[in-house]
C-alpha positions as MATLAB code, in Angstrom:
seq = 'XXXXXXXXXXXXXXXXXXXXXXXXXXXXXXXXXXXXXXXXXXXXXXXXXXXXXXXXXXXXXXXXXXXXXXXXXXXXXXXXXXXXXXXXXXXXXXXXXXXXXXXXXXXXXXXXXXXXXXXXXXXXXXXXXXXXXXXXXXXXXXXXXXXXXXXXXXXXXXXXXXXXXXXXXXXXXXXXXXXXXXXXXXXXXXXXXXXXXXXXXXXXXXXXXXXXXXXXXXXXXXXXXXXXXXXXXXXXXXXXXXXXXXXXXXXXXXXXXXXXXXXXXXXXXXXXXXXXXXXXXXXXXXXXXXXXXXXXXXXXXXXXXXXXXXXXXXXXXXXXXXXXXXXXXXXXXXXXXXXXXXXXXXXXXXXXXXXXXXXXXXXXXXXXXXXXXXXXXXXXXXXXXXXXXXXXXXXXXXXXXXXXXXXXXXXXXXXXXXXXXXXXXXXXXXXXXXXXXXXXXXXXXXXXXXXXXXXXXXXXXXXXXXXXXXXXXXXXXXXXXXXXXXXXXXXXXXXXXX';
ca = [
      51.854   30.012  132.206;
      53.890   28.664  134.985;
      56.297   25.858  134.960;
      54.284   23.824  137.506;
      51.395   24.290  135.711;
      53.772   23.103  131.965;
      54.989   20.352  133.415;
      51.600   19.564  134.893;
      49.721   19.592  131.076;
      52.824   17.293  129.494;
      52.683   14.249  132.045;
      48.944   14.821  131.628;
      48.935   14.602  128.154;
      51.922   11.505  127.290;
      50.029    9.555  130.304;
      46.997   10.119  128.509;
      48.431    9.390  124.899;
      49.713    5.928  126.482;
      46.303    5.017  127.936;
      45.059    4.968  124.911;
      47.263    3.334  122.981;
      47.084    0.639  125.963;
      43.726    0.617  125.490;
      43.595   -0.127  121.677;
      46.594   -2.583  122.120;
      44.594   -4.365  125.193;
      41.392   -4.589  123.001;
      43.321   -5.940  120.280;
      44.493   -8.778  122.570;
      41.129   -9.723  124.358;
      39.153   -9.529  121.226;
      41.840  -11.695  119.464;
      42.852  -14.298  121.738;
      38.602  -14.754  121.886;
      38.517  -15.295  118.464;
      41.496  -17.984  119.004;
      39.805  -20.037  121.828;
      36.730  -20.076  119.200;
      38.595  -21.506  116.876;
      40.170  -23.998  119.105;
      43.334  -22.834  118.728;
      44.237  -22.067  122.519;
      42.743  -23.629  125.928;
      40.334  -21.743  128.212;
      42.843  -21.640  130.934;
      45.365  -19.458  128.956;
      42.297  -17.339  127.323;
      41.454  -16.526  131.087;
      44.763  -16.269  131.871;
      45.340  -13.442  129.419;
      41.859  -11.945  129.720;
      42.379  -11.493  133.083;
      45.793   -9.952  133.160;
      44.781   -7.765  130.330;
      41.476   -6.589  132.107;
      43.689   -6.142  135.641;
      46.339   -4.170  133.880;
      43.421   -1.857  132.500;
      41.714   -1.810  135.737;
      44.726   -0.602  137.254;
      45.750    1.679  134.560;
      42.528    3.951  134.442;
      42.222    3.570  138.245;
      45.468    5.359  138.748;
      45.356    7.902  135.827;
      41.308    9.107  136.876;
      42.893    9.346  140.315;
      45.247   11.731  139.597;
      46.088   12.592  135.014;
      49.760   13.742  135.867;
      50.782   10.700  138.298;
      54.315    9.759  137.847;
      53.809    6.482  138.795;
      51.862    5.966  135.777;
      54.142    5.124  133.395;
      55.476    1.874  136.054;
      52.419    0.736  136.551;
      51.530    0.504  132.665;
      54.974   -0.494  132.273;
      54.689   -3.724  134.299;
      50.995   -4.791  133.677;
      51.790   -4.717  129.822;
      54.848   -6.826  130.815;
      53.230   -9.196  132.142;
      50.622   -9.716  129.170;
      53.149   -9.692  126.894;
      55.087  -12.480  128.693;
      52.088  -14.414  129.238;
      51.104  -13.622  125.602;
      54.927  -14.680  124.398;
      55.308  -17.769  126.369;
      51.382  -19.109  125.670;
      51.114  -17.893  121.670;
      50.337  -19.543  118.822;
      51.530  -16.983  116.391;
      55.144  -16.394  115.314;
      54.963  -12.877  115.290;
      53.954  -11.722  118.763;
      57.147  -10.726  119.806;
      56.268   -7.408  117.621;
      54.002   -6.433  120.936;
      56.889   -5.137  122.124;
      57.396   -1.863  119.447;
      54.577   -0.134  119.546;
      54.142    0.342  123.593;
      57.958    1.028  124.666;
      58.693    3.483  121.990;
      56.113    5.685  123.926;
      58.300    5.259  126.968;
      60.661    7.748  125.306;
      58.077   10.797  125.840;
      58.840   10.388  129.334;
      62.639   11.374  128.412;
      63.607    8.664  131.614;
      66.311    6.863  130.262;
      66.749    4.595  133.416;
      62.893    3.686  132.940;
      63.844    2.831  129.422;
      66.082    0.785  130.290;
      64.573   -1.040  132.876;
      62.439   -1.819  129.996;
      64.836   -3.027  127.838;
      66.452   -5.443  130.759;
      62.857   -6.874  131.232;
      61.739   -7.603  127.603;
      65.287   -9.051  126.309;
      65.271  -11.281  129.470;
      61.645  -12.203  128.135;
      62.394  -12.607  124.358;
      65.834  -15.173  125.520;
      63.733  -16.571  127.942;
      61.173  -17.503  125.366;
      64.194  -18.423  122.635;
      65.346  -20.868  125.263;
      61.433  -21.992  125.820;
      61.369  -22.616  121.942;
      64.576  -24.133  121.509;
      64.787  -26.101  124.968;
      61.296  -27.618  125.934;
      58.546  -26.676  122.863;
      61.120  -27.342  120.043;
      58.838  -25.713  117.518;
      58.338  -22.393  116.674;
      54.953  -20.907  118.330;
      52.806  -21.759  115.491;
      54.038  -25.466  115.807;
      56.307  -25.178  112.336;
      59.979  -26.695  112.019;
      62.338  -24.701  114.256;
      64.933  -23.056  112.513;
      67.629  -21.248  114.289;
      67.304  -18.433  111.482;
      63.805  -17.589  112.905;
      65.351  -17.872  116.379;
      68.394  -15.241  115.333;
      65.982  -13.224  113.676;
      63.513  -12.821  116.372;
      66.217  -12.203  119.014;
      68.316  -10.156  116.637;
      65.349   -7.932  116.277;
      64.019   -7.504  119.803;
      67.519   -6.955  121.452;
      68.955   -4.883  118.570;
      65.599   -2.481  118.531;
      65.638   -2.371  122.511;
      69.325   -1.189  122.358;
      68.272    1.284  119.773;
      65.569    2.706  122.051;
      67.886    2.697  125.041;
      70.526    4.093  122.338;
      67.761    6.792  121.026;
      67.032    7.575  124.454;
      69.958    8.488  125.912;
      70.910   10.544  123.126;
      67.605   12.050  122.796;
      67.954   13.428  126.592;
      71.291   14.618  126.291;
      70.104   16.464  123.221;
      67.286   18.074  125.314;
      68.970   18.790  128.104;
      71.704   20.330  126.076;
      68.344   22.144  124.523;
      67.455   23.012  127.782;
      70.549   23.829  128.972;
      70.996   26.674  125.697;
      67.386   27.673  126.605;
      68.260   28.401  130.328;
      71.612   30.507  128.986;
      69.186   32.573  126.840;
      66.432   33.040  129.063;
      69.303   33.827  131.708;
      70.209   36.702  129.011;
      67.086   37.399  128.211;
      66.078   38.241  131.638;
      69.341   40.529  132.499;
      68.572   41.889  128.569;
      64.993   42.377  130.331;
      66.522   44.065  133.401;
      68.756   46.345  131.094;
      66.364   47.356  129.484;
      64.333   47.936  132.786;
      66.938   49.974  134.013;
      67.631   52.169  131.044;
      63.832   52.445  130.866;
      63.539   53.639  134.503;
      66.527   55.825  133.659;
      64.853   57.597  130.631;
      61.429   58.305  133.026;
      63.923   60.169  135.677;
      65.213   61.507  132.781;
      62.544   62.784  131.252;
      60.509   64.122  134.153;
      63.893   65.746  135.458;
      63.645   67.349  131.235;
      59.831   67.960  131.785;
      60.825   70.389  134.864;
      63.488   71.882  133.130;
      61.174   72.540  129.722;
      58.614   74.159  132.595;
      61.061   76.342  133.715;
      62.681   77.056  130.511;
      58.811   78.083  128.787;
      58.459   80.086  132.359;
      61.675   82.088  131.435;
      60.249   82.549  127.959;
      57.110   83.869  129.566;
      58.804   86.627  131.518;
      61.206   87.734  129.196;
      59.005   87.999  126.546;
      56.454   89.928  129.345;
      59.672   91.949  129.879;
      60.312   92.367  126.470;
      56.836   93.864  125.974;
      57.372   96.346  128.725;
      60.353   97.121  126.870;
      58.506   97.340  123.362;
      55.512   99.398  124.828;
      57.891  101.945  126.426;
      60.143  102.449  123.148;
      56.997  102.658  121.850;
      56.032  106.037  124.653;
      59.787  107.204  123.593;
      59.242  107.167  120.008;
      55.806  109.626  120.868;
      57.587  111.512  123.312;
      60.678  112.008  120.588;
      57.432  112.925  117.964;
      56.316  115.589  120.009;
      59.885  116.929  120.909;
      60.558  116.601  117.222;
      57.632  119.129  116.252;
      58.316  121.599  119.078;
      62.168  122.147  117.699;
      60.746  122.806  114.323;
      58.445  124.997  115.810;
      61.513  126.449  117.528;
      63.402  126.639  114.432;
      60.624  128.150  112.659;
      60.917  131.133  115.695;
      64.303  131.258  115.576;
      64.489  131.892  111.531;
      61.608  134.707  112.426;
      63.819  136.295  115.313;
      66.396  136.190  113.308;
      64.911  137.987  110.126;
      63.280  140.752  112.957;
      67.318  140.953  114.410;
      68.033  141.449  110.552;
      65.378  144.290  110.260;
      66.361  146.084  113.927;
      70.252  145.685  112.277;
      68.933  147.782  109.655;
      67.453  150.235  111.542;
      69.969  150.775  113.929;
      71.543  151.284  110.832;
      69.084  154.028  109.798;
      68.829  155.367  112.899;
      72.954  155.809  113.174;
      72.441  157.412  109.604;
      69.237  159.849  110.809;
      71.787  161.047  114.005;
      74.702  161.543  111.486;
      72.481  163.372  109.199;
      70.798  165.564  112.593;
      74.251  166.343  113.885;
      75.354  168.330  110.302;
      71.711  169.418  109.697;
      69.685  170.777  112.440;
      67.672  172.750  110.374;
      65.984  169.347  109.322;
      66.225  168.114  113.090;
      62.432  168.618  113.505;
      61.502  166.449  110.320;
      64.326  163.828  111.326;
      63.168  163.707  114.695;
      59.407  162.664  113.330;
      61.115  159.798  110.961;
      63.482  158.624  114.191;
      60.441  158.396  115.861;
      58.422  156.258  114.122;
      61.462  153.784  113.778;
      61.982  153.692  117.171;
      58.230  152.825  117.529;
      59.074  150.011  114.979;
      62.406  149.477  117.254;
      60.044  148.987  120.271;
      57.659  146.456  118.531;
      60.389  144.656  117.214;
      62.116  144.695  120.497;
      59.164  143.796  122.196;
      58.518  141.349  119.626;
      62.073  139.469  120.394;
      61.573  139.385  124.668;
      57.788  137.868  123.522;
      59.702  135.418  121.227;
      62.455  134.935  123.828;
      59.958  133.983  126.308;
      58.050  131.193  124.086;
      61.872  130.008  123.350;
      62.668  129.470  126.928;
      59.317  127.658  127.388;
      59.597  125.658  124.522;
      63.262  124.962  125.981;
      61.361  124.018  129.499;
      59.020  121.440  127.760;
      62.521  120.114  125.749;
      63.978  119.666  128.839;
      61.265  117.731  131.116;
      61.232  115.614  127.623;
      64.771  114.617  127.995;
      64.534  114.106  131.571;
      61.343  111.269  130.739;
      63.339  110.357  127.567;
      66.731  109.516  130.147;
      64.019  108.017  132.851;
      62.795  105.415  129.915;
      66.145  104.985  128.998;
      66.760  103.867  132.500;
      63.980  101.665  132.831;
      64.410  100.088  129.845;
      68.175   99.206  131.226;
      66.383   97.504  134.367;
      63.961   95.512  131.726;
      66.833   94.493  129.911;
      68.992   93.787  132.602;
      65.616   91.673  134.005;
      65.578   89.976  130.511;
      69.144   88.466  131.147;
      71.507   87.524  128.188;
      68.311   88.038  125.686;
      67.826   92.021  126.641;
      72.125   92.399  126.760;
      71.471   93.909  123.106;
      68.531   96.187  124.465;
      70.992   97.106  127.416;
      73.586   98.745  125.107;
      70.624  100.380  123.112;
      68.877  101.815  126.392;
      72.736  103.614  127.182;
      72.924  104.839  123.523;
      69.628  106.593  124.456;
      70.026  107.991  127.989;
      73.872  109.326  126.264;
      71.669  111.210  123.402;
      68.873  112.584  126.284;
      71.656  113.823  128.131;
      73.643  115.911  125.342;
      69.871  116.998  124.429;
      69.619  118.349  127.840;
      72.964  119.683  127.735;
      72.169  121.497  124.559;
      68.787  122.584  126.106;
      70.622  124.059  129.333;
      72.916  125.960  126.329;
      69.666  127.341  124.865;
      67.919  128.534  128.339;
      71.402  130.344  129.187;
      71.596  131.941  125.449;
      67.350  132.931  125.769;
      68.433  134.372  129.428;
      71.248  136.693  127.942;
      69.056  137.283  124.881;
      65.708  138.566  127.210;
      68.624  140.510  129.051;
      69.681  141.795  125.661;
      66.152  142.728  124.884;
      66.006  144.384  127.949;
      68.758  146.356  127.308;
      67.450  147.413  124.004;
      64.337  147.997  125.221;
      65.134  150.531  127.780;
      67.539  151.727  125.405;
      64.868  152.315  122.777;
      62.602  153.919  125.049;
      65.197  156.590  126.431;
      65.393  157.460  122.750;
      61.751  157.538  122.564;
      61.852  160.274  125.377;
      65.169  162.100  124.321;
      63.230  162.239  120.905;
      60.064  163.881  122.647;
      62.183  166.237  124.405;
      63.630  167.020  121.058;
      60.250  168.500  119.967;
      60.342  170.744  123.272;
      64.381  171.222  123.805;
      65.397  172.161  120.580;
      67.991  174.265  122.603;
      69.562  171.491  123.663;
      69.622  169.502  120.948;
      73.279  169.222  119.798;
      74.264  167.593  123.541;
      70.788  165.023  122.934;
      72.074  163.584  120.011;
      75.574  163.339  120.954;
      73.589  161.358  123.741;
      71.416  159.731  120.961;
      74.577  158.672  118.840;
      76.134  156.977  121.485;
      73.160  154.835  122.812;
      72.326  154.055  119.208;
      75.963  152.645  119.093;
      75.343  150.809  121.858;
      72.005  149.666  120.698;
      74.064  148.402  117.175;
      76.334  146.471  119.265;
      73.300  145.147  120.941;
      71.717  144.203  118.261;
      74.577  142.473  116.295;
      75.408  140.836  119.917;
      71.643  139.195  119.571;
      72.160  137.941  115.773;
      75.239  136.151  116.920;
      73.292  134.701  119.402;
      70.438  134.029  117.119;
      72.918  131.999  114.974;
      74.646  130.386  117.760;
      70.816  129.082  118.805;
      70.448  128.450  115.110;
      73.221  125.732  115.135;
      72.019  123.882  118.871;
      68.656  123.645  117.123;
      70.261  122.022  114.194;
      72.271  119.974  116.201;
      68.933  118.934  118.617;
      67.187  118.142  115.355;
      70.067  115.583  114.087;
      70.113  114.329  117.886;
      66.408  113.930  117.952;
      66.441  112.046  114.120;
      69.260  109.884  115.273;
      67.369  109.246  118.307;
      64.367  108.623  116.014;
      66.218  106.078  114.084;
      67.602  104.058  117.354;
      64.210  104.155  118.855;
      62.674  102.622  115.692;
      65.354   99.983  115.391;
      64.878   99.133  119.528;
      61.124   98.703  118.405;
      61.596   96.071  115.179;
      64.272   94.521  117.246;
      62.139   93.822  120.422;
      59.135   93.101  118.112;
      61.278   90.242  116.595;
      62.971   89.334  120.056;
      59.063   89.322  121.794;
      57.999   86.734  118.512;
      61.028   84.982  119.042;
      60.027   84.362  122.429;
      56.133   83.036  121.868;
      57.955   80.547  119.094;
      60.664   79.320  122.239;
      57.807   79.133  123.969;
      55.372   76.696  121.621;
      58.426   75.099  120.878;
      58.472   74.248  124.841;
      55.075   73.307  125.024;
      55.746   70.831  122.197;
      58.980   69.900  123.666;
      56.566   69.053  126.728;
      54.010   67.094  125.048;
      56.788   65.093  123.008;
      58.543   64.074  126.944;
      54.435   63.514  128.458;
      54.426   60.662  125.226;
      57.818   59.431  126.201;
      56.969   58.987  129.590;
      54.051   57.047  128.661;
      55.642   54.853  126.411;
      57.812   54.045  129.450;
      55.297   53.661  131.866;
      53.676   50.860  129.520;
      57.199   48.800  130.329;
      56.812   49.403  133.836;
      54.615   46.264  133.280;
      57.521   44.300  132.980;
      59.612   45.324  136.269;
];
């Protein structure tokens, strides 16, 4: 409510209060100064005298407060026509006690919280009441009801009129310094309250910029979250393609291993008969009587020599495709390594860890390819070995025919045989050192490939817990969102206030 329209409702209501008292008072009078002329006890001209002044002050009371409820000049005008009656009423009565009139109507005065109307008042009526004294004392010499005048009825009317006016003016005055000192504490706090008000304002205001400014950043931050755990899934779903790759790989070296443990127990069985067959040209060379019969036997080892031989180029040649396949694996095994780098490096400070586990595996593909390229070269001089063994075998395989038809010439053929079946032994334990040296780079290509195995695995639980680390940042964002789109609610309902 506004202060115009305050002030507006109190005038309103202490003018209306006052009428009505006014009113009571008035029909007090008239009815009782009637019931005096009836009785004889006052003449018609004062009963019309105070009729009329009581019905005029009335008139003019209700004509000004219809006109307008909140008039200011109200309280003068009901001031002075109640004056009047009560000096006409003082001066003309015919009881001792009217002077009491004058409590009941000027204590209302005070409502107005105008001390210089209250005292106004105060001049008037103890003018009136010594006025009246001096009327009683001077020219009537009675008291109003005609008894004995006694100065201690005098005093004590006097006495009580001036004393209770200066108590009103007294009560006045102090009342409105009291009120405005009211007022005064009430303007000091509503002066705080509003800059309290304003603070507040302001540090609402600041939290809404504050919290929309947090609102962007949380829609940012769950954005990150979104792309590094997207990245992070990439990262998963490729380790994932690694760890089937390195499955694969892993059963092709065992499958190499296995070949390599059967070339090596063939090497062990053309060992032996290069042995044999040293022994058979030893044996031909003091016997040749028993050339012909040693000759069959040499035969159908070398046939065994050939198979064998044959056996270890056919065995060579699966090796150095199984070697291929190893290779292209470790080439995709170092490209995934080097994608998941980029994904990391994408993922920032979250995919640093992934980053050193990404190196780790393109270090591991490249020994595996180094080994690999170690392998290839040993298969190339062990198919060049088998070569040599081969044609070696089969130049026995013809001197041995020849035997059947040069028996002549025998003695210089297996002079000829000795030495190439030398040669051949050397051959031969040249390609079980080799065997064992590819023994040992499959051995090391399985630990490689285990260890491999294991980091792969570990990259896998590691960016499984880093991807549901992620989607919980990322509710926790969304929450983090809702919790600032309540705060910024709450502030807009202040906003009301600004």
């Amino acid at each position: 409510m506004s202060e115009t329209k305050k002030a507006y409702n109190r005038e309103k209501v202490v003018n209306q209060f006052l009428l009505v008292i006014i009113t009571i008072m008035d029909m007090f009078l008239f009815v009782g100064y009637f019931s005096d002329y009836s009785k004889g006890n006052i003449s018609f001209g004062f009963l019309m005298a105070v009729e009329l002044t009581v019905l005029i002050s009335m008139i003019s009371d209700y004509a000004v407060f219809l006109r307008q409820k909140d008039s200011k000049i109200f309280k003068h005008v009901s001031v002075t026509g109640y004056m009047v009656v009560y000096t006409i009423a003082l001066l003309g009565a015919q009881n001792d006690l009217v002077f009491a009139m004058v409590f009941p109507l000027t204590v209302i005065y005070i409502l107005y919280f105008d001390y210089n109307l209250i005292l106004r008042i105060a001049v008037v009526y103890s003018v009136v009441t010594v006025v009246d004294l001096v009327y009683l004392g001077a020219v009537k010499k009675c008291l109003p009801s005609g008894a004995e005048l006694n100065s201690t009825s005098l005093l004590l009317q006097g006495a009580t009129v001036i004393v209770y006016l200066i108590v009103l003016c007294g009560t006045t005055k102090i009342s409105n310094r009291n009120n405005n000192d009211k007022i005064s504490n009430l303007k000091e706090q509503r002066e705080k309250s509003n800059q309290l008000l304003e603070d507040v304002l302001q540090v609402a205001q600041a939290v809404k910029d504050n919290s929309a400014k947090a609102g962007e950043y949380i829609d940012i931050l769950s954005q990150n979250v979104e792309t590094t755990a997207q990245a992070l899934s990439g990262i998963s779903e490729g380790n994932a393609h690694s760890a089937q790759s390195i499955e694969k790989q892993t059963v092709m070296t065992e499958n190499i291993h296995g070949m390599i443990e059967r070339t090596k127990e063939m090497s062990d069985q053309m060992l032996e008969l290069a042995r044999k067959s040293g022994d058979a040209v030893d044996e031909g060379q003091r016997t040749m009587d028993t050339l012909r019969e040693q000759s069959g036997k040499m035969q159908t080892a070398n046939r065994h020599v050939v198979s064998s031989v044959e056996q270890l180029i056919e065995n060579a040649r699966e090796v150095d495709e199984i070697t291929e396949q190893i290779f292209a694996i470790s080439s995709q095994t170092n490209l995934l390594a080097l994608n998941a780098s980029i994904e990391s490096a994408r993922a920032g400070e979250a995919g640093r860890g992934f980053a050193v586990v990404a190196e780790e595996i393109r270090v591991l593909a490249d020994e595996t390819r180094k080994l690999t390229e170690n392998i290839q070269k040993i298969v190339q001089q062990l198919r060049e070995n088998a070569d040599v063994a081969k044609t070696t075998v089969d130049n026995v395989m013809e001197n041995s025919t020849e035997e059947h038809s040069l028996i002549g010439s025998a003695q210089e053929q297996f002079y000829d045989i000795g030495e190439r079946m030398g040669e051949l032994n050397r051959n031969v334990t040249d390609i079980y050192g080799k065997i064992e040296e590819i023994l040992d780079s499959n051995n090391v290509i399985v630990d490689s490939i285990n260890q491999i195995s294991a980091v792969s695995e570990e990259v896998s639980a590691n960016t499984q817990q880093a991807v549901e680390l992620g989607e919980d940042t990322s509710r926790q964002a969304r929450q983090a969102q809702e919790r600032m789109e309540e705060l910024l609610q709450t502030v807009e309902t202040i906003e009301k206030y600004m």
